[in-house]
N, C-alpha and C positions, 0 to 999 in steps of 0.2 A: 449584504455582500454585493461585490461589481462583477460576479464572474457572469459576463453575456450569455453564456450556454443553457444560464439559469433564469432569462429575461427574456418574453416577448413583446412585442411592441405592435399594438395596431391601432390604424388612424381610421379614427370615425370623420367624416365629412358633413354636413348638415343638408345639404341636397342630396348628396351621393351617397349609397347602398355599396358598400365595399365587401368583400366577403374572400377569407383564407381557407384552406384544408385543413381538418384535424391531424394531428399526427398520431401515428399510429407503429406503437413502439412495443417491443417486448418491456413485461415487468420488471421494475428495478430489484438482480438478485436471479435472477433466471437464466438462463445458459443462454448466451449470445448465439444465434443461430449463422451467424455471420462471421462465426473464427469456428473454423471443424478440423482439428489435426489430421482425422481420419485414422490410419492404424497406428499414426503418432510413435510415441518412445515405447520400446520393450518394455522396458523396468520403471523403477522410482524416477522420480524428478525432485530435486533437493533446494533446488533454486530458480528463482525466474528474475527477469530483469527486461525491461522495455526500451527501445529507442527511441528518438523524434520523429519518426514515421510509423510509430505502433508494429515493429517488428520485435519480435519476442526472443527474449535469449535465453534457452535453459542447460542447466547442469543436472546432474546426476550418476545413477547408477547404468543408463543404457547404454545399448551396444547400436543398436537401429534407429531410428527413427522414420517412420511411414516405408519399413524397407532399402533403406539405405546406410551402408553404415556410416554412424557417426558414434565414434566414442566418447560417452559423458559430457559432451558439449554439442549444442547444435543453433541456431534460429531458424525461428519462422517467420514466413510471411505476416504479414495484417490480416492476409483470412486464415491461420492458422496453419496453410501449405507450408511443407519443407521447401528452407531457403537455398534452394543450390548454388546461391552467389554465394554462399558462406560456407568456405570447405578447408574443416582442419586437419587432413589428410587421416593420420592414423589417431589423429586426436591424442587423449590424457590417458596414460594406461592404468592408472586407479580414479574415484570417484571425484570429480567436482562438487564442491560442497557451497562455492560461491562465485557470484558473478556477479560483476557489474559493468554499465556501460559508462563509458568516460567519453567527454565533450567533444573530442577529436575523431570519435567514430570508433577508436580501438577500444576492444574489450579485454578486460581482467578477470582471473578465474584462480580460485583459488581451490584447495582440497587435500589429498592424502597423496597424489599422483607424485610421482617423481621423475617422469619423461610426457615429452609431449611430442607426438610429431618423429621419435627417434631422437628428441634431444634432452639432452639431463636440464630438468628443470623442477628443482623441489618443492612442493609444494603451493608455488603460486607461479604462475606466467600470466604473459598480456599477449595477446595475440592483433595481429591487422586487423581489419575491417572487412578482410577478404577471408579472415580464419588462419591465416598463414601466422606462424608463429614468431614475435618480434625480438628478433634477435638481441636490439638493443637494451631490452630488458634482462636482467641476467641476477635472481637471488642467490648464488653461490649455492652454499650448503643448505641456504633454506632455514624455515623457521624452527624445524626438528618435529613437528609433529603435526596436524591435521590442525589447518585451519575450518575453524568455524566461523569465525565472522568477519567483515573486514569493510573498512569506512577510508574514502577518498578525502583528501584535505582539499583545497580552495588550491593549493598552490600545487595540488599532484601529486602530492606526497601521502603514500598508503597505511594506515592503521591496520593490521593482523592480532587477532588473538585466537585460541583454540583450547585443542587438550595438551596444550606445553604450559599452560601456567600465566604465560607472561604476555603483556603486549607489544611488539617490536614497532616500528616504523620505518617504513623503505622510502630512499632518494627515487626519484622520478627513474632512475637507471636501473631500480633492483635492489643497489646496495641498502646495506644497514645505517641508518640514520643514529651518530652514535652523541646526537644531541637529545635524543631521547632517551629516559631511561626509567624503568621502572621499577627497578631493585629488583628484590626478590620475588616479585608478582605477587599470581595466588597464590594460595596453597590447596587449588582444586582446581578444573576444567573452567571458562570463560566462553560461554556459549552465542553472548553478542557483544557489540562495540557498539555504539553511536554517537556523532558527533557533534556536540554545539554548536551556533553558532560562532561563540567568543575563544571556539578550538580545545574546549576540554571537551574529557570521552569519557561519557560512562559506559559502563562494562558490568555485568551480571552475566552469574552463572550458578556453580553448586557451589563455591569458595565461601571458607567463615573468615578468611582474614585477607590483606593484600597489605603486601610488602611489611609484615610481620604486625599489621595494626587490625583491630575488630571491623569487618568488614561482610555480614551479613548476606551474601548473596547479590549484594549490588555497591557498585562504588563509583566516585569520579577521579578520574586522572588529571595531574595539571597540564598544560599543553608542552611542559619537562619530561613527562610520564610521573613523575613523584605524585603523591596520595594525595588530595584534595580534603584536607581537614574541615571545611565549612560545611561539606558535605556528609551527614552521617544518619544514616539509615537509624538506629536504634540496633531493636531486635530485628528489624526488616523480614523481607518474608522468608515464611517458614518451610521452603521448599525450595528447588531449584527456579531461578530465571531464565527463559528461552529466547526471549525479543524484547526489543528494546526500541522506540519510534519516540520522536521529542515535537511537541505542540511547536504552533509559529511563535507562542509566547515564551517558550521554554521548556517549558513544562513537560517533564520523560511520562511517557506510559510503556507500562514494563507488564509484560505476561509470560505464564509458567505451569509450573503445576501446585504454586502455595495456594493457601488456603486464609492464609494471615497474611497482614504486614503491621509490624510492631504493636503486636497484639490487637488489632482493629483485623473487622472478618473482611478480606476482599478474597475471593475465590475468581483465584489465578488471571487477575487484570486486576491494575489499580492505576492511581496519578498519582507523581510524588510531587510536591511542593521544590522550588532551588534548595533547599537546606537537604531534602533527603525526607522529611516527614511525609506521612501520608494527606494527597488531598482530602479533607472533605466535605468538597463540593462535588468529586466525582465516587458515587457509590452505583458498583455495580447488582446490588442487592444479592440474589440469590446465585450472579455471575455463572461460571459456566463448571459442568459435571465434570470433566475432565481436562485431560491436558492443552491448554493453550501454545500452539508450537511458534505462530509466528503473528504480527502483528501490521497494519498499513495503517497510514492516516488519509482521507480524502481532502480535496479541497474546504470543503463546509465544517470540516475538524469533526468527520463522524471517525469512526473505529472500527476497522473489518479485522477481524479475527479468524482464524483457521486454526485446524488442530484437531484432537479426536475425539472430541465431545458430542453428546447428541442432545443437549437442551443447555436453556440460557436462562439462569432463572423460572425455572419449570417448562418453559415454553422448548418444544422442540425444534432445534435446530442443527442439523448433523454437517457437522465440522467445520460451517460457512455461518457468521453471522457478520453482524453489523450493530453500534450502539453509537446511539448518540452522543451528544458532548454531557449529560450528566453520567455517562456511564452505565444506562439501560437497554434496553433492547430496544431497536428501532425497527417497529413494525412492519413500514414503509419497503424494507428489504427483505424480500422472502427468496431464500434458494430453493422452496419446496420441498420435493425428500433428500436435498442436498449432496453431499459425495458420497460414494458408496468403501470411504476408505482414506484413512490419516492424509490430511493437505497441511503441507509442511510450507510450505512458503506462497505468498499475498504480494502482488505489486500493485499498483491503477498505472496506466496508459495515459497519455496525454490528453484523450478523451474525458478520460475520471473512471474508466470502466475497470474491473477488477480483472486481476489474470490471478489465476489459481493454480497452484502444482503439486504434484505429490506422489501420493502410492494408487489415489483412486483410478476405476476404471470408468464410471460412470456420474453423471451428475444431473440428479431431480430427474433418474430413468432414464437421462441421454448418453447413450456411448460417449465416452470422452478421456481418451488414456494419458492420463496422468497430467493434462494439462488442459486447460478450459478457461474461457473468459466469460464474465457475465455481464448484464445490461445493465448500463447505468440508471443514474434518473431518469427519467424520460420527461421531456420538455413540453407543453403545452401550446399548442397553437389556439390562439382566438380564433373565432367565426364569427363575422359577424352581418347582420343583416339589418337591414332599416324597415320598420314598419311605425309611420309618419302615425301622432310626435316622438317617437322612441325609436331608440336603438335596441338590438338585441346582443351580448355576446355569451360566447356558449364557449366553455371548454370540459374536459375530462374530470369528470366528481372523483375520480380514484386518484386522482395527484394531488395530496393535500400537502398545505405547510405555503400554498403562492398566494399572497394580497396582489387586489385590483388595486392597483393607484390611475389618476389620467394627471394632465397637464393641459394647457391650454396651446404653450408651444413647446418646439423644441427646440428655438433660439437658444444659446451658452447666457448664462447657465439656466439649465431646466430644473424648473421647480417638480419633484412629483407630491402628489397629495394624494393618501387614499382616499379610496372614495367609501364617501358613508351613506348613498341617494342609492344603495344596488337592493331592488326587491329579486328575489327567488321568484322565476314564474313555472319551470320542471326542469327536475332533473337538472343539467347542468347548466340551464339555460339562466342568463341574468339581463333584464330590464333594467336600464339607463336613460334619464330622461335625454334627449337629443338637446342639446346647446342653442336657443335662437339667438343667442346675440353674438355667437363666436363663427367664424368660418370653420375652424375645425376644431376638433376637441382629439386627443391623443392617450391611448388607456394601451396599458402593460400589464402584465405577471410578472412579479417580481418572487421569487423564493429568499 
């Protein structure tokens, strides 16, 4: 991978003793000590959503937040402080159930409310930047019932499904988008949406059919709204769909509370193939105890799951985990004794860092009401020291998964090449011969 966050670079010199600081990082999976809400939201949080400055947007059931009120909508700061630049006066008078942040700085919220602010707004509004409510957006009568999920097109244009059955799409202004169409939808609740790339959506929920065809709790929509025949689950799973996150390759991963998909065991997270069949190459084995509520994807295509499980394939992990790209558990992420209570929705931050929200009050024993972020990976700095003819470099043994590579330069293009001359002399320490015929020699961690 190119992501620099995950690459250190340090230059040995052949006369010269160069030497860095380790870095010294909370565990990846461990409560960020560096975002504290403090007395944070009264009640549940149902949804979280990040900006490009790691200010955190959340929905839910509360009335407060850190003692102020804000109704079922609020942000925070990057260190998890209440954002008082963000004031949407009397707020949503029923619960926000979704938010997202759009490129322009305004945010979208969707949920059960049908006022915001003192103005009739059903179901979904977009609010400024400032929290003030934008007029110019306006859904009329609304979708008719409680959105649950909801997907932003390229062009602005919003995807809504919920417990109405159906998927609508709204013009950038509110209105009803009446080039969309879905027919008769489901014939049960639609718990998420997500978008392709190529602008079809899939949608999973409780529904056995959509728009009067066999449609097993997961289906795709064409970018018409009409049924995506290429796409077909089988039996698909055997239980409700919660969340729904799609690979950079394509590829949906979908979590619940099944236990199947098309008669093959995946216990409630699986991949499905473009056609709708199950992957498999991603087997979660003994997958997770209970319900899977929401699902994130990282850069490196791992899998952060939340929800109200307390083990992962036997290992205990209470509501927070992490799995890699075959679908197992990633040991590497530990939340400890994890949340003390259902986390209903997962975002990462521009960082890669996980934000967390939910019913919990606590997390791995840290006070933390209903919202919390945790450490990412933690990056490795070389040390290193010369001790003639060798080089020493030393990084942290508890960050596995990075190859040494060096280079000779770093003139375009640079070649790297792992290196295979590295003796173990303790602990994290590694022996390099020192270069005599090169002026300098150039060594990274590359993950």
């Amino acid at each position: 991978m190119n992501n620099p966050s995950k690459i250190t670079v340090a230059t040995i010199v052949a006369s010269l003793a160069v030497s860095s600081v380790l870095a010294t990082s909370v565990p990846s999976g461990n409560v960020d000590p560096s975002f504290d809400p403090g007395s944070g939201p009264n009640d549940d949080v149902y949804c979280v959503a990040t900006q490009s400055d790691n200010k955190v947007l959340i929905g839910g059931n509360f009335t407060f937040v850190s003692d102020a009120n804000r109704n079922h909508i609020a942000r925070l700061n990057a260190d998890g402080t209440m954002d008082e630049g963000f004031d949407p006066g009397t707020g949503a008078n029923d619960f926000v159930t979704c938010v997202a942040s759009l490129s322009d700085g305004k945010v979208l919220i969707a949920g059960i409310f049908t006022a915001f602010n003192g103005t009739t707004r059903r179901q979904i509004a977009r609010l400024n930047s400032s929290g003030s409510l934008d007029t110019s957006f306006n859904p009329g009568s609304g979708p008719g019932g409680e959105v649950l999920s909801l997907a932003v097109q390229p062009d602005g244009k919003i995807l809504v499904a919920g417990t109405f059955h159906s998927v609508y799409r709204l013009n950038t202004d509110g209105s009803l988008d009446s080039s969309f169409n879905s027919g008769s939808g489901a014939n049960s609740v639609i718990y998420s949406a997500a978008l392709q790339s190529d602008g079809k959506l899939l949608i999973g929920g409780f529904f056995s059919t959509v728009n009067g065809a066999p449609r097993s709790r997961i289906a795709r929509l064409n970018t018409n709204g009409s049924l995506d025949d290429s796409f077909f689950p089988g039996t698909g799973p055997n239980a409700e769909v919660r969340s729904i996150a799609i690979q950079s390759d394509g590829k949906p991963i979908i979590a619940g509370n099944f236990t199947t998909y098309a008669g093959k065991s995946r216990n409630r997270v699986a991949r499905l193939n473009s056609d709708g069949s199950p992957d498999a190459t991603f087997y979660p084995a003994g997958g997770a105890n209970a319900v899977i509520q929401s699902i994130a994807l990282d850069s490196n295509g791992k899998v952060l799951i939340g929800g109200d499980f307390v083990s992962f394939n036997g290992t205990p992990r209470n509501r927070i985990a992490r799995l890699v790209a075959s679908g197992t558990l990633d040991a590497g992420f530990d939340p400890g004794s994890g949340a003390d209570a259902l986390v209903r929705a997962i975002t990462l931050d521009h960082d890669g860092r996980a934000v967390i929200a939910g019913s919990f009050t606590s997390v791995n024993n840290i006070p933390r009401s209903h919202v919390a972020r945790l450490a990412a990976d933690p990056v490795p700095l070389l040390t290193i020291t010369l001790s003639r003819p060798n080089v020493v470099l030393s990084w942290p043994t508890n960050l596995p998964g990075f190859t040494l590579q060096s280079s000779p330069s770093l003139n375009p293009p640079v070649t790297w090449i792992n290196s295979t001359t590295v003796a173990a002399i303790s602990g994290s320490q590694y022996m390099v011969t020192n270069p005599a015929s090169a002026e300098a020699q150039f060594y990274r961690l590359k993950k």
